[in-house]
C-alpha positions as CSV (number, residue, x, y, z in Angstrom):
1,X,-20.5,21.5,31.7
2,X,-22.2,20.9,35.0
3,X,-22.0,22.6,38.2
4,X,-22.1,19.4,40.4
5,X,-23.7,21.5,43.2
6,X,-23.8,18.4,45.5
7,X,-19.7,17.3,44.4
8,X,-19.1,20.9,45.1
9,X,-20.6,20.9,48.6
10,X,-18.6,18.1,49.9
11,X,-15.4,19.3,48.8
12,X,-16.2,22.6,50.8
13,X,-17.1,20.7,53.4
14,X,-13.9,19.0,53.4
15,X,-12.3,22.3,53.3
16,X,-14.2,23.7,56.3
17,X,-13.3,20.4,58.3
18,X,-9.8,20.5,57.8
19,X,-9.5,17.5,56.1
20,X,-8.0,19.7,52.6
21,X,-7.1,22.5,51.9
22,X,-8.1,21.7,48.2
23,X,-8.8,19.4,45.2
24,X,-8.9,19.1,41.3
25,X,-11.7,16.8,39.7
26,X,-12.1,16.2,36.5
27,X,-14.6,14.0,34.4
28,X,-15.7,13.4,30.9
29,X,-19.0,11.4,29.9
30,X,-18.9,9.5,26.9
31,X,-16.1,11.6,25.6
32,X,-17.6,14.8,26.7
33,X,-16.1,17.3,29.4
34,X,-18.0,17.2,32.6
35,X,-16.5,19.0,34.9
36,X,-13.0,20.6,35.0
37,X,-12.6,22.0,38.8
38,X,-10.0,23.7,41.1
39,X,-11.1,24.5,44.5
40,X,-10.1,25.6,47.5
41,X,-6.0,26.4,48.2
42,X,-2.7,25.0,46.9
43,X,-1.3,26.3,50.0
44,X,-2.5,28.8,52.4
45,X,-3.0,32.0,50.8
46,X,-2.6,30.6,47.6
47,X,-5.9,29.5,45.1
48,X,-5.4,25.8,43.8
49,X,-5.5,26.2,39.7
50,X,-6.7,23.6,37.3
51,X,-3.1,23.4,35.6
52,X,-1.1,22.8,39.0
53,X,0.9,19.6,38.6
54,X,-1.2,17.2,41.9
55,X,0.2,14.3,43.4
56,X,-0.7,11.1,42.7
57,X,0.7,9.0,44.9
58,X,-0.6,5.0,44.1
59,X,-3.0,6.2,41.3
60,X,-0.2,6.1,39.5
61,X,0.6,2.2,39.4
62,X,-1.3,1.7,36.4
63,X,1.0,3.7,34.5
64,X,3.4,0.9,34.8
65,X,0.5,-2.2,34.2
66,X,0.1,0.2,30.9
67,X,4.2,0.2,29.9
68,X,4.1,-3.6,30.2
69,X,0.9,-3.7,27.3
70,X,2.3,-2.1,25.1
71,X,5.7,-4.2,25.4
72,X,3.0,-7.2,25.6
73,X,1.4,-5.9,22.4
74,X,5.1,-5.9,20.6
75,X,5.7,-9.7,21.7
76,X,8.7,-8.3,23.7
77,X,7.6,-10.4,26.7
78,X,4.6,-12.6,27.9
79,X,2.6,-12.2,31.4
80,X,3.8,-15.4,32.0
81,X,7.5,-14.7,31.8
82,X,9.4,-15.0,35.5
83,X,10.7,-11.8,35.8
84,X,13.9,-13.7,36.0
85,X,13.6,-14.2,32.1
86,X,14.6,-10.6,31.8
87,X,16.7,-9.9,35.5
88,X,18.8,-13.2,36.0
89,X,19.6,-11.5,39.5
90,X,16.0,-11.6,40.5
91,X,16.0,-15.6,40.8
92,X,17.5,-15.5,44.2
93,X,15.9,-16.6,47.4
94,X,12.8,-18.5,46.5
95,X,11.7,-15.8,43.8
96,X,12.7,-18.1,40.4
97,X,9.2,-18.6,40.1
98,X,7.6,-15.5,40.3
99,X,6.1,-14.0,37.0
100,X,5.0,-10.8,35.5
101,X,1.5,-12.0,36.0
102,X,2.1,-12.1,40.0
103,X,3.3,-8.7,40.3
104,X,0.9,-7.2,38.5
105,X,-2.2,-9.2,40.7
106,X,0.0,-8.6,43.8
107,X,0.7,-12.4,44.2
108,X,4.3,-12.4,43.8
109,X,5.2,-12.2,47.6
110,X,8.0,-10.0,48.5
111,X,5.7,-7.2,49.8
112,X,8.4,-5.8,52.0
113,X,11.5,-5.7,49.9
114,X,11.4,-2.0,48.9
115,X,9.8,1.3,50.6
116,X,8.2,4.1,48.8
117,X,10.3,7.3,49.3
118,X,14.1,5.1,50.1
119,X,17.0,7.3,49.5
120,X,18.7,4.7,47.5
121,X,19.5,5.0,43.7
122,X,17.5,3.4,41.3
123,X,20.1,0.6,41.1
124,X,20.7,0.0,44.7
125,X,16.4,-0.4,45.2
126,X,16.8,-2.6,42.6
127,X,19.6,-5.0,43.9
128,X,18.2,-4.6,47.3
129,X,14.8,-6.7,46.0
130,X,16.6,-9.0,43.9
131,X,18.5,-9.9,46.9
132,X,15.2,-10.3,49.3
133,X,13.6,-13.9,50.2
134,X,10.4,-15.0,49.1
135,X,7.9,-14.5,51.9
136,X,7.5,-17.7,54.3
137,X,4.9,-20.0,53.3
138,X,3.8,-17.8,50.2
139,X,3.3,-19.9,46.7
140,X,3.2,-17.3,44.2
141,X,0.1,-16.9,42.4
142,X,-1.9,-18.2,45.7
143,X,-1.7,-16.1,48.0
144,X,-2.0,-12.4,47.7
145,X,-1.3,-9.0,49.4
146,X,-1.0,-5.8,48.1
147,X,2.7,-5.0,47.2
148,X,3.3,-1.0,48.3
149,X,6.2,-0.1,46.2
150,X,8.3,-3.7,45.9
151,X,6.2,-5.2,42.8
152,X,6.3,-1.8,41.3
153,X,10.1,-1.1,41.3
154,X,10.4,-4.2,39.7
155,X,7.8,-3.5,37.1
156,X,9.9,-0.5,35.9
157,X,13.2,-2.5,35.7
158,X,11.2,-4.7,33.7
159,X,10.7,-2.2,31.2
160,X,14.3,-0.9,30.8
161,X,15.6,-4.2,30.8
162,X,13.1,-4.9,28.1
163,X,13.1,-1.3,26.2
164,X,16.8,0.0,27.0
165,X,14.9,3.6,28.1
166,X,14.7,4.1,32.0
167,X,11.3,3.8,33.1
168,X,10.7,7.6,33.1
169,X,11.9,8.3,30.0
170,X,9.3,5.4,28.7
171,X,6.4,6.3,30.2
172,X,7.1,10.2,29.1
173,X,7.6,8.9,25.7
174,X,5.2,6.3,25.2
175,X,2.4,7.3,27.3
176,X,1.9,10.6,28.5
177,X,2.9,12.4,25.4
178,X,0.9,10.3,22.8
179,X,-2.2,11.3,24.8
180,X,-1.5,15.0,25.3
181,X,-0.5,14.8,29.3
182,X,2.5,17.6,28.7
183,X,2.6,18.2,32.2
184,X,2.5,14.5,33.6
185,X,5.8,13.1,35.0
186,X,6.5,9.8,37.5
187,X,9.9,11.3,37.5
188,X,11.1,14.8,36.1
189,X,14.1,16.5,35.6
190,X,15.5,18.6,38.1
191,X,15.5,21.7,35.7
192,X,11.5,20.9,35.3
193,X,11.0,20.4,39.1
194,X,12.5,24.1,39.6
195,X,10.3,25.7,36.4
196,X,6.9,24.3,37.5
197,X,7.8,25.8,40.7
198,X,4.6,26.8,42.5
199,X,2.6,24.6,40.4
200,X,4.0,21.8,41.8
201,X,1.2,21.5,44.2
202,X,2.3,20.2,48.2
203,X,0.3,16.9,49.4
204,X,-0.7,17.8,53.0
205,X,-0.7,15.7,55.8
206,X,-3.5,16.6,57.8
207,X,-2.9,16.3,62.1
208,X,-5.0,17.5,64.3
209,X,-6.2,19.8,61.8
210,X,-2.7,21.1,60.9
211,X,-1.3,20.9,57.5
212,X,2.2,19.3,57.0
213,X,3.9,19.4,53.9
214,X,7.2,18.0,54.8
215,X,6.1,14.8,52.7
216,X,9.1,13.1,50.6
217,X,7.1,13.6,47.0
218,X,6.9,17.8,47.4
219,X,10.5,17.9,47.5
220,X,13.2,17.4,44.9
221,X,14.8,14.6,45.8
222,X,11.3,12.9,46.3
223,X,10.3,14.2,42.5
224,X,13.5,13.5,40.2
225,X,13.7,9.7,41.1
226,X,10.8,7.9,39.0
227,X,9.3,6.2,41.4
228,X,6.5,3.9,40.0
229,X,4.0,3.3,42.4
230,X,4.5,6.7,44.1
231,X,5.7,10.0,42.2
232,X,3.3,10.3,39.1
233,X,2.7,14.0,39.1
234,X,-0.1,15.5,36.7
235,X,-2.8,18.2,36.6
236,X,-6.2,16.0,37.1
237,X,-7.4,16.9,33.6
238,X,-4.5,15.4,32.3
239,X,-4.2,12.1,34.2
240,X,-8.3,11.4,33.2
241,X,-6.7,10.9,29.9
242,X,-5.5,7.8,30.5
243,X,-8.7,6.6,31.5
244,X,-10.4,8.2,28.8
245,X,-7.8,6.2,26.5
246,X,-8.9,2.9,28.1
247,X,-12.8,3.2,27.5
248,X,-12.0,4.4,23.9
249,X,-10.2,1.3,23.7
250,X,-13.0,-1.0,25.4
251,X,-15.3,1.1,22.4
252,X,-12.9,-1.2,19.8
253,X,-10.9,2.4,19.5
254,X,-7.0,2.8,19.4
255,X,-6.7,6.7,21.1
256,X,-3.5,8.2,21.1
257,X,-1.9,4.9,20.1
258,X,-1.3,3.6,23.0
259,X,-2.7,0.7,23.2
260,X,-5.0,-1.8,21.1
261,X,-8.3,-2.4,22.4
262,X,-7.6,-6.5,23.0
263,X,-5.1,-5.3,25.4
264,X,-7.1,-2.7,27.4
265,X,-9.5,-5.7,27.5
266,X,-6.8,-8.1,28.8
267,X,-5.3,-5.7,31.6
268,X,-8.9,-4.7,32.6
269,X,-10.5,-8.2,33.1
270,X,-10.2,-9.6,36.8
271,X,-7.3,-12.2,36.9
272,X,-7.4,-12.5,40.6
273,X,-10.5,-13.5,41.9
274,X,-11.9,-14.4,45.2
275,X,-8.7,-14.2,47.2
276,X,-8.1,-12.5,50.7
277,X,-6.0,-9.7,50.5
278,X,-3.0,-9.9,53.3
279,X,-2.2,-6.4,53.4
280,X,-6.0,-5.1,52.6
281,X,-7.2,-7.2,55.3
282,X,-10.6,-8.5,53.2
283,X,-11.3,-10.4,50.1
284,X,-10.2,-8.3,46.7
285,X,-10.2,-9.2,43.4
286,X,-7.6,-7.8,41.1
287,X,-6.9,-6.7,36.9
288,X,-3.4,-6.3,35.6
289,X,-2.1,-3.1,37.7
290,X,-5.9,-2.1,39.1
291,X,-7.8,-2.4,41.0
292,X,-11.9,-3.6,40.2
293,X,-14.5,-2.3,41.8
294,X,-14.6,-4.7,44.9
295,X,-18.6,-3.8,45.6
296,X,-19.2,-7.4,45.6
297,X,-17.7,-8.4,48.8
298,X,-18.7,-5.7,51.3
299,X,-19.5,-2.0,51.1
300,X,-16.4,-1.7,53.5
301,X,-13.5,-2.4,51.2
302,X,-11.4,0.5,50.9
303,X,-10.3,2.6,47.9
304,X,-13.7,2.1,46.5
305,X,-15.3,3.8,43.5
306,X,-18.3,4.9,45.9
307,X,-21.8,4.1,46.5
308,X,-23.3,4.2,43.0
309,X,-20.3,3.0,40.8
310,X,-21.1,-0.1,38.4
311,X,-19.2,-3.4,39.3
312,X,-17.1,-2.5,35.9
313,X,-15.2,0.2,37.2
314,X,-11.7,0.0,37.6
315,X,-9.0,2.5,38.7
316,X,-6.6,2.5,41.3
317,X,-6.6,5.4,44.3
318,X,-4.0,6.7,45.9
319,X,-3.5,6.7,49.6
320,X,-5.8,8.9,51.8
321,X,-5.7,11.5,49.0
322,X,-7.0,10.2,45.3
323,X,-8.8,8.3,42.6
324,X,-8.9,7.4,39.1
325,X,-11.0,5.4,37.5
326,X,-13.0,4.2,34.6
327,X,-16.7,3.4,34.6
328,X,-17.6,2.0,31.2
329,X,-21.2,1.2,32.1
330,X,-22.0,4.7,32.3
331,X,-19.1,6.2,30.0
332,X,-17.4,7.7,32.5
333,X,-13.6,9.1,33.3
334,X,-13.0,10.2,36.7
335,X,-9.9,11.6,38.2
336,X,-10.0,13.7,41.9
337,X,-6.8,14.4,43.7
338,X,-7.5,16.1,47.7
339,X,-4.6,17.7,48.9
340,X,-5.0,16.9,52.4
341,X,-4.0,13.6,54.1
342,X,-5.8,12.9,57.0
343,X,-6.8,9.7,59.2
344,X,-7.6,6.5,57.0
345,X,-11.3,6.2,58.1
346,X,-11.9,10.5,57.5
347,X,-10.4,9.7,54.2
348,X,-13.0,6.9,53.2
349,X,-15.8,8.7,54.8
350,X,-14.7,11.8,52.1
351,X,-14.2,9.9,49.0
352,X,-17.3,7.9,49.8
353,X,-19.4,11.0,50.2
354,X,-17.6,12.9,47.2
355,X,-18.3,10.1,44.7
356,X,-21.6,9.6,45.6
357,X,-22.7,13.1,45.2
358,X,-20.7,12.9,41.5
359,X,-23.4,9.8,40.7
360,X,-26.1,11.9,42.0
361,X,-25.3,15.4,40.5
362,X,-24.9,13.1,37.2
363,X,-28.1,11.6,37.7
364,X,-26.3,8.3,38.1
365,X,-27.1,7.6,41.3
């Protein structure tokens, strides 16, 4: 295991700006451990430990793309499917024609329909999209813009329509357990959220150098609700696992059972290609629930996979805070939650920098 002297340096850089008060990285080469690393504080006064539960905020969306292959794999429903197939309700207002496909390239075009941390019930969110209109002017499947929460709420219903198990429940049992992430949650149990207790680390957000950690996923109500593209909840050695999963299955490998390696292939490929982003802002191609590495068009787009990355990774990052992500050109799993929150651009300039110097301590850069 490495020291990653130059990984390590911009971290406690981070720490001295301000910018987090700490961060758990893992990564794993070709199957080997890398680097399992805690730094820096939970809380003030209190060290950050490798086993305390991080937030993941979007890095979590693939979870979801990863429910709907295995119910692909088990012929229970095709990408192609309208999502009305399996919710009649969902047809209404110009959204008959949206598919599974669309939401999971963020084509389907009802981007504002549902927010993030909403205090409705899981059925309310849920009746509340079904009942929104179609964005003006948007054709399904050409246009795109990234979908925040809507898509993803969607996605879920999807699966207990499908399954009969509410999306929590399902990706507990069908995911994270099979690979070994005990402690990995987009939704827990009250009882669970009041054991892990102090593990369950705060996300900060960072203003003017103060750290605030009133957000809506450090407190209960925020945790107990699944919440797909939001409330995943794992240490970062536990959520690489999924990633390491994915390039065993791009090796030809089944790991965990989760899924079979023509799948992985299938949710990993780009299915939307050379299309500006509405919500990004920029031209962004798109997999089945992640996100490519989007190198291609500019050095600018956001939620990158840094300097050095190959154009084969593919992850998905979570907002001004973390990344996960596969790189099978060079074997790698990556996974790196800051607790800290600050501005956009301070967040780009720090993930930049901190995956750069990852390449470089690797000799990958």
């Amino acid at each position: 295991m490495t020291g990653l002297p130059q990984t390590r340096a911009v971290i406690e850089e981070g720490i001295g700006q301000r910018l987090h008060l700490g961060a758990q990285l893992y990564v794993s080469r070709h199957g080997q451990t890398v680097a399992d690393l805690a730094m820096g504080e939970s809380r003030p006064g209190q060290a950050l430990d490798r086993d305390d539960l991080m937030l993941w905020l979007s890095s979590c969306k693939p979870v979801a793309a990863i429910a709907i292959g295995r119910l692909w794999e088990r012929g229970k429903l095709t990408l192609d499917d309208t999502v009305a197939r399996h919710i009649p309700e969902f047809a209404a207002r110009g959204k008959e024609r949206v598919s599974i496909r669309h939401l999971l390239t963020h084509t389907a075009g009802f981007r504002g329909a549902a927010g993030t941390w909403t205090t409705r019930s899981w059925e309310q969110i849920i009746a509340h999209i079904c009942g929104a209109s179609l964005e003006a002017g948007w054709v399904p499947g050409k246009k795109a813009g990234y979908h925040v929460a809507s898509s993803w709420f969607i996605l879920g219903e999807l699966v207990r329509r499908i399954d009969g198990r509410p999306y929590d429940r399902y990706v507990r049992e069908e995911v994270f357990l099979p690979l070994g992430m005990e402690d990995a949650w987009i939704g827990m149990p009250a009882e669970r959220v009041r054991a892990y207790g102090a593990r369950l680390a705060p996300m900060h957000e960072v203003e003017d150098g103060d750290f605030l950690d009133d957000l809506a996923g450090n407190r209960e109500g925020g945790l107990v609700m699944p919440r797909p593209g939001a409330n995943g909840r794992a240490p970062a050695r536990q959520f690489a696992r999924i990633y390491e999963s994915l390039l065993a299955g791009l090796r030809g490998e089944r790991t965990g059972g989760v899924l079979g390696p023509q799948t992985v292939e299938a949710l990993l490929a780009r299915h939307r290609v050379g299309l500006y982003d509405h919500t990004f802002k920029h031209m962004m191609d798109w997999s089945l629930g992640f996100i490519p590495n989007n190198g291609c068009y500019s050095d600018a787009v956001a939620y990158g996979y840094g300097p050095c990355a190959s154009l084969r990774a593919v992850g998905h990052s979570g907002a001004q805070s973390s990344v996960a992500f596969a790189d099978p050109e060079h074997g790698l799993a990556v996974a790196i939650a800051f607790n800290g929150m600050p501005s956009e651009g301070e967040h780009q300039q720090r993930m930049r920098q901190v995956l750069g110097a990852l390449y470089a301590d690797l000799g990958l850069a």
